[in-house]
N, C-alpha and C positions, 0 to 999 in steps of 0.2 A: 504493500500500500504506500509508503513512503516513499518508494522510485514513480509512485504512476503518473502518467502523465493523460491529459484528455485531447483524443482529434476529434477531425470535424467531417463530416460529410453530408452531404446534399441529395440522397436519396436512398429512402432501404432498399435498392436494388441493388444495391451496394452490401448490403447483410443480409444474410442466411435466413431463413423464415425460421428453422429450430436454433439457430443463433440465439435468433431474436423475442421469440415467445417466453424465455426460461426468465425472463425481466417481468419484473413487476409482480401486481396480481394476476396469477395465472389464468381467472378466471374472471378477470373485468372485460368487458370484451375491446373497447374504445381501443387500448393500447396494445391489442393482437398487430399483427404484422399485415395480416391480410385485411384488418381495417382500413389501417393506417398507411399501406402503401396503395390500398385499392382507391383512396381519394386521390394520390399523387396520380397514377396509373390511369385515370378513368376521367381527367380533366376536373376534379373538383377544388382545384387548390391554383396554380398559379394564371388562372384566369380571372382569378378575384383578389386577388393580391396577398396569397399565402405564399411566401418563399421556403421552403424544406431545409432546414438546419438542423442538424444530428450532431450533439456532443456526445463522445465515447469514452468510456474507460475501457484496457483489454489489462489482463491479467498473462500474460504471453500469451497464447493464441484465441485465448478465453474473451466473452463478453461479459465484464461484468458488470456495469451499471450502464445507464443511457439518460439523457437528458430532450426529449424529443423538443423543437421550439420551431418558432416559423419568422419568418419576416414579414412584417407587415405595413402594407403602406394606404392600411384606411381602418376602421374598426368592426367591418361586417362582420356580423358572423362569431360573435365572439362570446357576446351575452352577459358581457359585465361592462358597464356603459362609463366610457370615459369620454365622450364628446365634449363635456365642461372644460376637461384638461385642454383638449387639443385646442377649444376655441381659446382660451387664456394665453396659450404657446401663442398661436395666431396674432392676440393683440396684442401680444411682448414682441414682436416682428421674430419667431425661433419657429421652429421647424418641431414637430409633435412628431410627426411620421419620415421617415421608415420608423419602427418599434419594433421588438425582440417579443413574444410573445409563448409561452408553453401552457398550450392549451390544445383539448382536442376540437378540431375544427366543426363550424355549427353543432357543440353539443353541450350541453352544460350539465355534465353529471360527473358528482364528486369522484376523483378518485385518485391512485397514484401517480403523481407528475414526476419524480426521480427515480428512476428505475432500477431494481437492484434486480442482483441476480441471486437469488436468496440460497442457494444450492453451495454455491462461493463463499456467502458473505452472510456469517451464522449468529453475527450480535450485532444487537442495534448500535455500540460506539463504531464501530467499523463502516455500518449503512451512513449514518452520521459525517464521516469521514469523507465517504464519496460525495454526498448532497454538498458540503461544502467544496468540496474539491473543483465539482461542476459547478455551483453555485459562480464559484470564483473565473474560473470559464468563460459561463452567459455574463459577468460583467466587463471581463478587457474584453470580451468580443463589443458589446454596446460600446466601451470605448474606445474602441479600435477603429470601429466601421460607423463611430458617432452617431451612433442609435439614441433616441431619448432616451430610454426607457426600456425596464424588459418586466415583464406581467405573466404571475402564474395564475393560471383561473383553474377555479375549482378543485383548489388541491385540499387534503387532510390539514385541518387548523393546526394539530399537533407535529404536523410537520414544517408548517409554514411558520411557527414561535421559534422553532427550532433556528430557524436562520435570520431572524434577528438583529444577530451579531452583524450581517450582511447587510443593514440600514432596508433590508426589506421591510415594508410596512403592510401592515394587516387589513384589509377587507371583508365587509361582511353584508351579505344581501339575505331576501328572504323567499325559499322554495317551499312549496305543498306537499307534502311527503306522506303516504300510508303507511303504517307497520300493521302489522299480520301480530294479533295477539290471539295466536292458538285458535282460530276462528274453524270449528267443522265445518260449517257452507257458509253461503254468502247470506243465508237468513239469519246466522249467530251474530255476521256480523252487523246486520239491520238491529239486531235486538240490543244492541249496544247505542243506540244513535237514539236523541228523545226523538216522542214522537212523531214533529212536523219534519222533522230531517228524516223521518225513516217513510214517510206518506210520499213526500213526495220524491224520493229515488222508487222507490213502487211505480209511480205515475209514470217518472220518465221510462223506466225498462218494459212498461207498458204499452207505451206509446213508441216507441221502438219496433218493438216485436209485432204490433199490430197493422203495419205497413206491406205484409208479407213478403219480406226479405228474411234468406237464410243469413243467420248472425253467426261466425264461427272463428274459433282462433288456430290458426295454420303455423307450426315449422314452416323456416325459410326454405328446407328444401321441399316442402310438402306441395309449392308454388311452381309450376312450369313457365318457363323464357315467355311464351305469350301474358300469363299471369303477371309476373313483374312486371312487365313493360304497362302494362293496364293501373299498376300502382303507381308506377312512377307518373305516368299519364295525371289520374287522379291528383298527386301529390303536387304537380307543375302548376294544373289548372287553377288551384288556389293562389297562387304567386299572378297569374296573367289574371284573374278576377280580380286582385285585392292591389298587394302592392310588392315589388321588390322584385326578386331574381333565383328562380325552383338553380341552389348551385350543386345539385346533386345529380349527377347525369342518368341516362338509363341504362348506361354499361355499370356504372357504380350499383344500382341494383340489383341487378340481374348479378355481378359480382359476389355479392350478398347471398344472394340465395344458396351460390356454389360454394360462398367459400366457408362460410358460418355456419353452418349445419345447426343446430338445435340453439345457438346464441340467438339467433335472429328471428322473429314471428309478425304473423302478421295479422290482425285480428279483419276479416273482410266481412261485407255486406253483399249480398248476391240478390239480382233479382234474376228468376234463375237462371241462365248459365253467366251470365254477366255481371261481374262485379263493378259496382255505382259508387261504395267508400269503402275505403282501409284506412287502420292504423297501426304502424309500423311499428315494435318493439322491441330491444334487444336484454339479454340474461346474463346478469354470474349468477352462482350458486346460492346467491343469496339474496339477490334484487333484482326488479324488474324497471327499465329503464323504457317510460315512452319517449319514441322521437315526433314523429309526421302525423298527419294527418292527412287526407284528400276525399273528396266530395264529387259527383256528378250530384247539382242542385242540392235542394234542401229538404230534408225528410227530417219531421219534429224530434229533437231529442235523440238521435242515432249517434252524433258527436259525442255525450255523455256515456251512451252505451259503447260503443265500440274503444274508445276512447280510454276510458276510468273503468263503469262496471265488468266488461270482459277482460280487463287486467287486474281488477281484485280478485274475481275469480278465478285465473290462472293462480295468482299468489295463492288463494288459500288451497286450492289443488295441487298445485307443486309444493307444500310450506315456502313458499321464499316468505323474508322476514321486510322486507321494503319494497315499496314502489315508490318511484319515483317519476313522475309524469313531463318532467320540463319545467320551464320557466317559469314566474310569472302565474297569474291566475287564481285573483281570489275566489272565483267561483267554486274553487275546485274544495274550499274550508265546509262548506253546503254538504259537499261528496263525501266527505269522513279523512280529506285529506288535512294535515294541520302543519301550521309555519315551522320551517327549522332553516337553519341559517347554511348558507355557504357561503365558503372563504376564498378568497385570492390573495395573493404577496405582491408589491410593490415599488420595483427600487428607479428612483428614478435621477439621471445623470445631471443634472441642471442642481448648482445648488439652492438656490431661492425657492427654487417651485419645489425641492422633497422639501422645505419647512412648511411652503403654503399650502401642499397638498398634505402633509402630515396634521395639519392644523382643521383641514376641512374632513379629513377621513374619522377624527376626534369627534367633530358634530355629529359627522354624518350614522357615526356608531350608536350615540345616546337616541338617535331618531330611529337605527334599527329596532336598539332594545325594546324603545316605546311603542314602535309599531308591533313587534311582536305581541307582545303584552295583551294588544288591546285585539291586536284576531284571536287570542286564546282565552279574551272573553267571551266572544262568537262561536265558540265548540260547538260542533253539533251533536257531541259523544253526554249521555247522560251524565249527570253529576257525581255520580259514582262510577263514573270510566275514566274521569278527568285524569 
């Protein structure tokens, strides 16, 4: 550990797919190889201005940590909003972007952003070791290549305290999250919600199913090549209705289907043989993570169902012990989902703006807590589930 040194490279086709899996959580799926290289691979990334930057540790021929990060020269896609930064950068006449970024691209679920190779690397002072090691890395690179800034979104708070020492500062927003408390079916878990929250998830799964559409949750290989391309379809048509840019292509889908085997699901809506909405879902062993959404029109209340209830019910059929649905969306506190915070790190090159940004992330902390607070007034879980 004390000779290592960390390179750089600019895309996993450069590492080994069993190289590269033995990193991290084995079973997170974002940080698999076949994720992660199928956005480079499949146009999802440097057409939007994701750049591919791989910091390494080798052990002699060994992989033993990785540092996955991107370049970036705009904020899309990221899901933890620092546009206030960049306009302030803006009216100081300085440059916000390019930025240094270690995040998994359009996804905001929490998970390992330093990658160990846990087989190698048997205590946490060691794991410890490398985080700094690379930490120290992603910063002469920003000042090397005069990056502002470099941003980890959605990593472990407990690892993000950890680095500190590294003038990274702490971040904290607010996601809707389910856990699975031992629930037999999906009526144990109604029996747990007072009564107006349990009437009306009834209503909607009623008004769902009463449109005579087959509702069902599919493996991603359980999907044929005409099948994805019909989601990916769905999932674009939301972007060209609404607003913004579907940057998920439909090789990236289809990708999915082959390479994720049982990670990937897809909860669809059939009128029959023709599927009208899906939504997309991926698995570790222990949570269930929604990403997309996609619609042909609007059928009352399918959104909810496909959406939320056919993923609690996965959960409590498989035990996984969290769902996690995505961003945003307090609708979601109604559905038995409740606020829990995620974290991001942030160090940034300028010295003026890390005290002024240090100074607003202070505020902006006491406004999480408070916020929190006051949805978990709002519980929809009986007073004896709180």
């Amino acid at each position: 550990m004390s000779d290592s040194k960390v390179s750089i490279c600019n895309s996993l086709s450069e590492i080994d797919e069993s190289s590269w899996d033995v990193l991290g959580e084995p079973d997170y799926p974002f940080t698999r190889h076949a994720f992660l290289f199928g956005l480079e691979q499949h146009g999802c990334l440097e057409p939007f201005g994701w750049h591919a930057v791989y910091f390494l540790i080798y052990e002699g021929s060994v992989l033993a940590a990785a540092l996955p990060c991107y370049i970036k020269t705009n904020s899309y896609g990221e899901l933890v909003f620092d546009h206030a930064w960049s306009q302030a950068y803006q009216r100081s006449g300085l440059d916000y972007y390019p930025k240094l970024v270690t995040a998994i691209p359009y996804t905001p679920a929490t998970g390992e952003r330093f990658l160990i190779n846990q087989a190698l690397v048997s205590n946490d002072g060691d794991a410890q070791d490398y985080r700094l090691l690379l930490s120290s890395a992603a910063i002469k690179f920003c000042q090397e290549q005069r990056l502002s800034s470099w941003h980890i979104l959605f990593a472990h708070a407990r690892i993000l305290r950890l680095l500190e020492s590294k003038t990274i500062m702490l971040r904290s927003d607010i996601q809707f999250h389910w856990q699975n408390q031992q629930y037999t079916d999906f009526e144990d878990f109604l029996s747990r919600l007072n009564s107006r929250k349990r009437k009306n998830i009834r209503k909607e799964r009623i008004a769902a199913h009463q449109q005579g559409l087959e509702i069902k949750m599919f493996e991603g290989h359980e999907l044929d090549a005409r099948e994805w391309l019909r989601v990916h379809e769905l999932y674009a048509a939301i972007y060209q209705r609404k607003y913004g840019t579907a940057t998920l292509t439909p090789a990236f889908f289809q990708h999915l289907g082959k390479s994720l085997g049982d990670r990937v699901l897809v909860a669809t809506a059939r009128d029959a043989d023709e599927i009208v909405a899906a939504s997309l879902f991926f698995r570790s062993d222990s949570h269930l993570y929604g990403r997309i959404w996609g619609c042909e029109g609007y059928t009352r209340d399918l959104h909810f169902e496909c959406c939320y209830y056919q993923g609690i019910e996965y959960c409590i059929d498989r035990q996984l012990e969290w769902f996690d649905p995505g961003a945003q969306g307090e609708h979601k506190l109604s559905r038995g989902f409740l606020p829990h915070k995620t974290w991001s790190g942030h160090w940034i090159n300028q010295a003026e703006f890390r005290t002024a940004i240090a100074g607003f992330l202070q505020q902006e902390q006491q406004y999480i807590e408070d916020y929190q607070a006051q949805l978990m007034q709002h519980s929809p879980y009986r007073k004896d589930q709180n």
